[in-house]
N, C-alpha and C positions, 0 to 999 in steps of 0.2 A: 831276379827282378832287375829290369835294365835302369837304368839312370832316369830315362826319360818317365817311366813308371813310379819313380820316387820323387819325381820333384812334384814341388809345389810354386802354387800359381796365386798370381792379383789378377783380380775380374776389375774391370773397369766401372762406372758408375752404370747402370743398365735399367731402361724402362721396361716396363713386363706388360702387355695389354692379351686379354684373348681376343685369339683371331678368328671364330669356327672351332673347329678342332684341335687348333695349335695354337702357338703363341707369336707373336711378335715383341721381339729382342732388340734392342738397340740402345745407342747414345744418339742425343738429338745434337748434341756440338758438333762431334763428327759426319753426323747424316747417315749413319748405317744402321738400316734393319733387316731381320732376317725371322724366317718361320722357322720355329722347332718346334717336335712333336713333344708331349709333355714330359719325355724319356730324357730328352735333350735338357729341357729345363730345369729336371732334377739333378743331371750329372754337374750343368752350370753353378746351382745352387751348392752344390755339395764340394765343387771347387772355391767357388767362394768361401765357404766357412774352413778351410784350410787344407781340406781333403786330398791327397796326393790319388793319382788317376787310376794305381794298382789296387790305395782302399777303395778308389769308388768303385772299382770291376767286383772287388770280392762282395763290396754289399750290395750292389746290382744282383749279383750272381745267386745270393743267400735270399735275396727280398723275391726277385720275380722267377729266379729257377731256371734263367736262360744267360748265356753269355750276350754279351753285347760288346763291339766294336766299341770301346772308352777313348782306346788310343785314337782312331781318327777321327775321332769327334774334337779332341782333346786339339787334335792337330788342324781342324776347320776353324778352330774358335781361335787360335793361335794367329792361325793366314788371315782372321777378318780382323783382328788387334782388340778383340775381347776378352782375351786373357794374355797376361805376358808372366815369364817368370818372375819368382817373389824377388829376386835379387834386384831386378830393373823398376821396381813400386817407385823409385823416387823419381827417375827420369823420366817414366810412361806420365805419372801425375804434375811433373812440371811441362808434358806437352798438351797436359789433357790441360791443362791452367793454360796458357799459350793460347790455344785454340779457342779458349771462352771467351780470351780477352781481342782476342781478333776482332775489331768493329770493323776491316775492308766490306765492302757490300754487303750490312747484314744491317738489317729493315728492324731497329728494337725501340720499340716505342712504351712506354708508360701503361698497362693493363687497362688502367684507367679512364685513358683518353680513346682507346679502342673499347672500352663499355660505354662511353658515355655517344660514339660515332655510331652505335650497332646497338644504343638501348631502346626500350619496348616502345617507347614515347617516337624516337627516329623513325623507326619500320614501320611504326605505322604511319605518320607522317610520308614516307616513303608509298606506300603503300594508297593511300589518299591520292598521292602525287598521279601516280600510275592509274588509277581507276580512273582519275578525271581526263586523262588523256589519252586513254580510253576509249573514254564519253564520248570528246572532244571529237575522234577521229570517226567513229560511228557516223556520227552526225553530219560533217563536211569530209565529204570523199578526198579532194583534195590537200588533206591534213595525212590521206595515208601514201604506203609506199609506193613513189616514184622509179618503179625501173629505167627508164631512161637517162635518170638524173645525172649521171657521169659522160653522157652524150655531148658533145656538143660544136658547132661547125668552128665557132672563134675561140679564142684565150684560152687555148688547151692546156699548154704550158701552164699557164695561171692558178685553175682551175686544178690540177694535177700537182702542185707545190701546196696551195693551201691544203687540199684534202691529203696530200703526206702529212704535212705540219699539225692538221688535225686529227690524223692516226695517231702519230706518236704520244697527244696529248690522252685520248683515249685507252691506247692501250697503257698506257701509265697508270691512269684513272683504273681501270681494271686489274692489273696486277696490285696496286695499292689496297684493291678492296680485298684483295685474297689476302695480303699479309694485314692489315686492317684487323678484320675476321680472326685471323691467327693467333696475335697480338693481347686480343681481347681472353688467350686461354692462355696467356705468357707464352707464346711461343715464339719465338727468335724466326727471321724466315731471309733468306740470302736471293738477292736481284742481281740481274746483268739483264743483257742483249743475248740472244743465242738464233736458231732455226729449226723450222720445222721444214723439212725436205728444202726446196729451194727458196722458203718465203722465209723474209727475217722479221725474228719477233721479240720482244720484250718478254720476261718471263722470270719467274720465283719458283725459289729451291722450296718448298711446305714440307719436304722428307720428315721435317720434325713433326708433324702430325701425328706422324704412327707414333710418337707418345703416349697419344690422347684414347682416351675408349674411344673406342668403332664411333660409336652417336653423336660424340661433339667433331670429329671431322666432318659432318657435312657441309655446315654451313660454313667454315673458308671457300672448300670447296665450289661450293654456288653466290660465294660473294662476288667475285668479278659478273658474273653474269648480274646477278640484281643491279650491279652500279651502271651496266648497259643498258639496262632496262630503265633505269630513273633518267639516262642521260638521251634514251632516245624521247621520253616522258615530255624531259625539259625543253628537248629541241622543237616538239612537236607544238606544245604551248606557245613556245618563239614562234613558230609559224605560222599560228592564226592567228598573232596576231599582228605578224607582218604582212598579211594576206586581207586582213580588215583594213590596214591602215594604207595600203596601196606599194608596201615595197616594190622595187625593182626586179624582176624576171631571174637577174643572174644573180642576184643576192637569195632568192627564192629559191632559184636550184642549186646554189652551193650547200643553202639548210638544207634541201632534199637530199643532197650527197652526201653530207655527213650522216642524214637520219640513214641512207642505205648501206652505206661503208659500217654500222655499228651492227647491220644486220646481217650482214655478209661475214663480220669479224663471229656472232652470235652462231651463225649457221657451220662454221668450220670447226667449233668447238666439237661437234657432233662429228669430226671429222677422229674418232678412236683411233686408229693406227697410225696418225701421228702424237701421241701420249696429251691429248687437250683435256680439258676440264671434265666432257662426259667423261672420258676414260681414266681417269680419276676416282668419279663416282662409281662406274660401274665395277672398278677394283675393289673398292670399297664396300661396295654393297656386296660381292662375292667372295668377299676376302681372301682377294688374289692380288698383292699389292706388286707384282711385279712379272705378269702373265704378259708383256710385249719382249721382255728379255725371254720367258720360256718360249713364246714361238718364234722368235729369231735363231735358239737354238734349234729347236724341230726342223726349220724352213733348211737350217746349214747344213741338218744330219740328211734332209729328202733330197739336197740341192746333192749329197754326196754317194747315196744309194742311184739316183735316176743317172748322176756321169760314171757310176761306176769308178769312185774314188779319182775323178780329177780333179772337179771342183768342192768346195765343202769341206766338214770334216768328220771322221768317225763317231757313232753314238759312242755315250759314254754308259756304262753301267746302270748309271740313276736315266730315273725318269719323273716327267714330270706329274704333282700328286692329281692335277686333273687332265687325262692325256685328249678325252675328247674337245672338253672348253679350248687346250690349247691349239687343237685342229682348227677349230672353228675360226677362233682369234688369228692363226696363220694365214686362213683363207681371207680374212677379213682385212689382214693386213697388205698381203699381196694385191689383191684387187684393189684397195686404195691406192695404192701405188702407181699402177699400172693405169686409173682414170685418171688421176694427176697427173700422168706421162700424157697420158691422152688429149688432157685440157692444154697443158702448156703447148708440146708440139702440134695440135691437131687446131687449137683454138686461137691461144696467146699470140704465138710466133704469127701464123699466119695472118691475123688480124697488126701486127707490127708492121709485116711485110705489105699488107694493101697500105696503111698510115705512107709511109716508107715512099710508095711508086707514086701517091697521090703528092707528095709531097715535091718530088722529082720532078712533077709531070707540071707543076702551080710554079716551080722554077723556073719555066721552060716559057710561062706566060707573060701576063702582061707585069708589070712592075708592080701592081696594086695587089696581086695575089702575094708578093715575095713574103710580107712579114705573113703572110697564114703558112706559106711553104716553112719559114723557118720557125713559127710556133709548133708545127707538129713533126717538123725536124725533133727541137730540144727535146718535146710530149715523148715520142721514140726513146731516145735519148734515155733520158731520165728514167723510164720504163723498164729498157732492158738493161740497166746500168745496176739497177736494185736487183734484177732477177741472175745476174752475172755475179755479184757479191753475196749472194742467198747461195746461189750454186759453187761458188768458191769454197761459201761455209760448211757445206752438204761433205765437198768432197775430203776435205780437209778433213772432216770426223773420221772417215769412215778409214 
């Protein structure tokens, strides 16, 4: 019997939820979870109640009549910091203490005050809110969405700082309602800034959900969306009845720009292959919580088969437990990609570059054009200033 066979191990604190066929493992302080088949679960279990790795082979061995690999299982659970040697109990638990007490960016609110934000009285409330505006829009055309509404020939500049200033309030609003939602099931949820491909976003760490049974994640899950949905409600209400009362043209379409900036933010969620809200759900729903890392691996192993071992890298042994979804999900990702290549260089930039020449060309005129020449100078400006620090962040990860 080697050394490593006779030692014994501390398990760390660990949630258990079933996943489908397997389970989900983890610590919600740390944020790691992982699927084990129920073979895995029991070797875990059996390390926890003190069992050293050579007894749990011989009663694997005795119970199901086949050998099983203990040792690297023994040694997976090791490299994720789910088990550590019994000798290290006291330092592993004064970092797992450490870690709790950590409040840097971690969203922990009162249960109470997220039940009483998400009680049955609110939603519906909520829910009245949205039907009437609704109504409202049915009724007078112009109460619904204004595509043109971020157009416009003057105060581009202007126009393009408030609606940043009222993104950020937004997406605030909406990452709030996800940890909100969370909050209300005690769960701790960590905030920053971060990116999706080159667009910068506001965004919450929810890893801690895979705590919860399968059926109470949804609704964090679809909380930011609902608070988009009340906030284009509210905007819309604002509108008729700034439209009854004779508002101004450009106070009317900056509300139109906010109400399409929330739908634009809404419509990108649907954007799965960069990991948004649907792609959350739909993990969820097919209890696949981490199917964009398995086709990122696929995409490296086929990036490595098609060069013929230049670029890429070699399969590994394992594979993945759904290998068609993960095809699917690769394709899916790839092509997102590659239309968001398409959009910025083919669309963005080039619509920068007419801004850009018109701008050039209004300098070149009479003196009374200059301040529109330099409002969509700045408009430019500021535009590719955000899509340069989004692409800094892109590249920097990777």
């Amino acid at each position: 019997m080697t050394t490593a066979e006779a030692e014994h191990y501390f398990v760390i604190p660990l949630s258990v939820q079933k996943d489908g066929d397997d389970y989900l493992v983890g610590n919600a302080e740390i944020g790691d979870f992982y699927q084990f088949p129920e073979q895995g679960l029991k070797i875990l279990e059996m390390l926890g109640s003190g069992k050293a790795p050579a007894a749990i082979k011989s009663r694997l061995e005795t119970e199901d009549g086949e050998k099983v690999d203990v040792d690297a299982f023994v040694e997976l659970l090791s490299s994720i910091g789910f088990i550590h040697p019994e000798g290290q109990k006291p330092y592993v638990q004064q970092r797992l203490q450490a870690a709790t007490q950590d409040r840097r960016r971690v969203f922990d609110v009162d249960p109470r005050i997220a039940q009483a934000v998400f009680s049955a009285q609110a939603l519906f409330g909520c829910g009245c809110l949205i039907a009437l505006a609704a109504f409202e829009m049915i009724r007078d055309p112009a109460l619904r969405i204004n595509f043109n509404a971020f157009y416009t020939e003057t105060n581009r500049t202007p126009l393009l700082l408030i609606l940043m200033g009222f993104s950020l309030l937004q997406v605030t609003l909406h990452e709030v309602g996800h940890m909100l939602a969370a909050a209300k099931y005690g769960i701790k949820s960590r905030y920053g800034f971060g990116n999706r491909l080159w667009s910068i976003v506001a965004e919450s760490d929810l890893t801690a959900l895979l705590s919860l049974p399968k059926s109470q994640r949804y609704f964090p899950m679809l909380a930011g969306l609902l608070v988009d949905v009340v906030c284009i409600s509210l905007l819309t209400l604002l509108l008729a009845v700034m439209l009854r009362n004779g508002a101004g043209p450009y106070v009317v379409q900056i509300t139109q720009a906010f109400v399409l900036e929330i739908w634009i933010g809404m419509a990108w969620q649907c954007n799965i292959f960069v990991k948004t809200d649907v792609y959350f759900l739909l993990s969820n729903f097919f209890s696949y919580p981490d199917i964009d890392n398995d086709a990122r691996i696929y995409i490296n192993h086929l990036t490595h088969r098609l060069t013929f071992g230049l670029l890429g890298s070699a399969p590994s042994t394992s594979t993945p437990r759904n290998r068609f979804g993960v095809q699917i999900f690769a394709a899916i990702w790839l092509l997102g990609r590659i239309l968001s290549l398409f959009i910025l260089l083919g669309v963005f930039l080039p619509t920068m570059a007419r801004y850009l020449i018109s701008a050039i060309e209004m300098l070149k005129g009479p003196p009374t054009s200059i301040w529109m020449a330099c409002d969509t100078l700045m408009y430019v400006a500021i535009s590719l200033g955000m899509v340069s620090v989004g692409m800094y962040m892109w590249i920097k990860k990777k």
